[in-house]
C-alpha positions as CSV (number, residue, x, y, z in Angstrom):
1,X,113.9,0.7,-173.5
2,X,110.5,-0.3,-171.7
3,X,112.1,-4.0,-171.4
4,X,115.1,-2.6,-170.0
5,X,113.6,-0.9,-167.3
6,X,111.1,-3.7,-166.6
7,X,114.3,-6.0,-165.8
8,X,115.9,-3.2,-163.3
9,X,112.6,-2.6,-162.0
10,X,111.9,-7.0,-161.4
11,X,115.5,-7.2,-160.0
12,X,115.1,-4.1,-157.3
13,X,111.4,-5.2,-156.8
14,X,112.8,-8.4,-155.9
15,X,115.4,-7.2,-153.1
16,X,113.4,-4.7,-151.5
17,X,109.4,-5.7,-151.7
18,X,109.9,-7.9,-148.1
19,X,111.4,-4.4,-146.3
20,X,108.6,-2.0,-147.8
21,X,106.0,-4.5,-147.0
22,X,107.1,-4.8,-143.6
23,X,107.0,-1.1,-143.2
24,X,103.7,-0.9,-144.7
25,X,102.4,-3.7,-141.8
26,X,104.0,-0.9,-138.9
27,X,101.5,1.5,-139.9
28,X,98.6,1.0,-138.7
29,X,96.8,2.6,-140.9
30,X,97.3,-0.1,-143.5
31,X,98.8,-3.7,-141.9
32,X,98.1,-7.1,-143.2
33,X,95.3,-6.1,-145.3
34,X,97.4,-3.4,-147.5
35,X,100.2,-5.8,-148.4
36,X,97.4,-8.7,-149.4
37,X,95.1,-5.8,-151.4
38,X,98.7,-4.5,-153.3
39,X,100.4,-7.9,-153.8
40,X,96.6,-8.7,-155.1
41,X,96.6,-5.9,-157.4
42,X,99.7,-6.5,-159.0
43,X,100.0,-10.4,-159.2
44,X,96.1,-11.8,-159.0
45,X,95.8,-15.3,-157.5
46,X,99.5,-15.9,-157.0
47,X,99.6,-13.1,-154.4
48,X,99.0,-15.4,-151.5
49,X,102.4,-16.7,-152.1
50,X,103.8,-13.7,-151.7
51,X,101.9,-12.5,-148.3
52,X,102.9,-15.4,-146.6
53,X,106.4,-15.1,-147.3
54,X,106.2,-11.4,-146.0
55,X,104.2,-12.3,-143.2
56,X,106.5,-15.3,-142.5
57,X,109.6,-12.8,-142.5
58,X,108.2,-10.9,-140.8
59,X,107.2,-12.8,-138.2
60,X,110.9,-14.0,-138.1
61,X,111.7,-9.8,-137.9
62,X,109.2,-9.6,-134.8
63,X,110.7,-12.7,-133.0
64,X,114.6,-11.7,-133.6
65,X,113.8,-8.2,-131.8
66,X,111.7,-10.0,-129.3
67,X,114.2,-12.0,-128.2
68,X,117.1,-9.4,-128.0
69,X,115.0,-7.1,-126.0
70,X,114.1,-9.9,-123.8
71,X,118.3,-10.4,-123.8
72,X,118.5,-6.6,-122.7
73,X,115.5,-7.0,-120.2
74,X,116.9,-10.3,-118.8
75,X,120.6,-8.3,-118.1
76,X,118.9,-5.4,-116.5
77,X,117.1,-8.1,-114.4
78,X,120.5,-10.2,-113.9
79,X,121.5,-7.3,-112.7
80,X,119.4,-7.0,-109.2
81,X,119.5,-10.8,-108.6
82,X,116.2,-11.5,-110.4
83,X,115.7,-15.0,-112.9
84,X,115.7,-13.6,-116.1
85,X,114.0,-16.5,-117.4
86,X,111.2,-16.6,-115.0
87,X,108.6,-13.4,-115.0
88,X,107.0,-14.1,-112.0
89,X,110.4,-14.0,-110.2
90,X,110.4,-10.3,-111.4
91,X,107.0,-9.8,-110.4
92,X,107.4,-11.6,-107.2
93,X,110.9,-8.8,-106.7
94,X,108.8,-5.8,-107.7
95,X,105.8,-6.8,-105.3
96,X,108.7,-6.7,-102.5
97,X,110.0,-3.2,-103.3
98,X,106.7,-2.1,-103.3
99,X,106.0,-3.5,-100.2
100,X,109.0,-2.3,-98.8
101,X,108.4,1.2,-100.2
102,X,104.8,1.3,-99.0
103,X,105.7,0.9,-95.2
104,X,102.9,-0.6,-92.9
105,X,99.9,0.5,-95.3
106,X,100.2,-2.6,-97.9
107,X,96.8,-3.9,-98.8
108,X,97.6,-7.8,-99.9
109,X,94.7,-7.7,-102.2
110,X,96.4,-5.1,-104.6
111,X,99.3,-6.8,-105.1
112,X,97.2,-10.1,-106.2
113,X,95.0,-7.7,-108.3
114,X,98.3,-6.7,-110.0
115,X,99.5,-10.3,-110.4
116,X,96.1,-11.5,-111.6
117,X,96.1,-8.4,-114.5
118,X,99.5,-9.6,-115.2
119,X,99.3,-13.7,-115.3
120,X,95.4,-12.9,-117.4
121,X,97.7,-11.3,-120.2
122,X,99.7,-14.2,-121.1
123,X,98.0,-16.0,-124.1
124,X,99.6,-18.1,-127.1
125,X,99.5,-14.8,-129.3
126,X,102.4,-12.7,-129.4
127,X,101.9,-9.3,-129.3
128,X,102.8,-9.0,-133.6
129,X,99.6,-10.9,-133.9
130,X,97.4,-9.2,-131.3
131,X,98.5,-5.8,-133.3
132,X,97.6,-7.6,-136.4
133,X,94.2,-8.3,-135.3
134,X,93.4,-4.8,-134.4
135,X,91.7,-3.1,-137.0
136,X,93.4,-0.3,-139.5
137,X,93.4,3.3,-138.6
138,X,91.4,5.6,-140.8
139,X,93.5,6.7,-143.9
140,X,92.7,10.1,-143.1
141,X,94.3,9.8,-139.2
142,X,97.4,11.7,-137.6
143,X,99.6,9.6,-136.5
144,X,103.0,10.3,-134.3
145,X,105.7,8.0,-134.9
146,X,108.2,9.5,-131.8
């Protein structure tokens, strides 16, 4: 009987341990550092296989929904004349309707405030592994999904 079970529970285990590990790395509360301290738990030194092939899918996760919002970002931006590949084009376009909306007051030196905050924010990490790097919320926190 125990065997039995042991086989359903390795075959399900198997189809569903990337999905509930990438769940558990959405709240913050556990991350990274959950998945490595269960997968740790239950399979000792060969765990490290396993956490990189979550962290790897999800990674892949991450960039496949980065790249179809930036698909629905780029066709709200196609859609007032603005390069969709090029964010400084958008910037550049916002900068003018606020110009425009601001009348004679404009003060130059907020809009290159604005575009230095923005063009200081661009780095090599994505923003999966600057949320990585953040530490874990207490266990004990409230937090709101919606």
């Amino acid at each position: 009987m125990v065997k039995k079970m042991q086989e359903k529970f390795k075959k399900y285990w198997a189809e569903y341990y990337l999905i509930l590990s990438c769940v558990a790395i959405l709240d913050p509360r556990y991350k990274l550092n959950y998945v490595q301290y269960c997968f740790t738990t239950i399979y000792g030194t060969p765990a490290l296989n396993f956490v990189q092939t979550v962290l790897t899918n999800f990674k892949l996760l991450f960039d496949e929904y980065f790249k179809n919002s930036k698909f629905t970002y780029s066709s709200l931006a196609d859609s007032s004349n603005v390069s969709d590949n090029d964010p400084i084009d958008f910037s550049l376009h916002q900068l003018n309707i606020n110009r425009a909306n601001l009348g004679g007051d404009y003060d130059e030196s907020d809009g290159y405030k604005r575009y230095l905050s923005v063009s200081n924010t661009k780095s090599e990490k994505s923003q999966l592994d600057l949320y990585l790097k953040e530490p874990e919320l207490e266990l004990s926190s409230q937090i709101y999904v919606l």
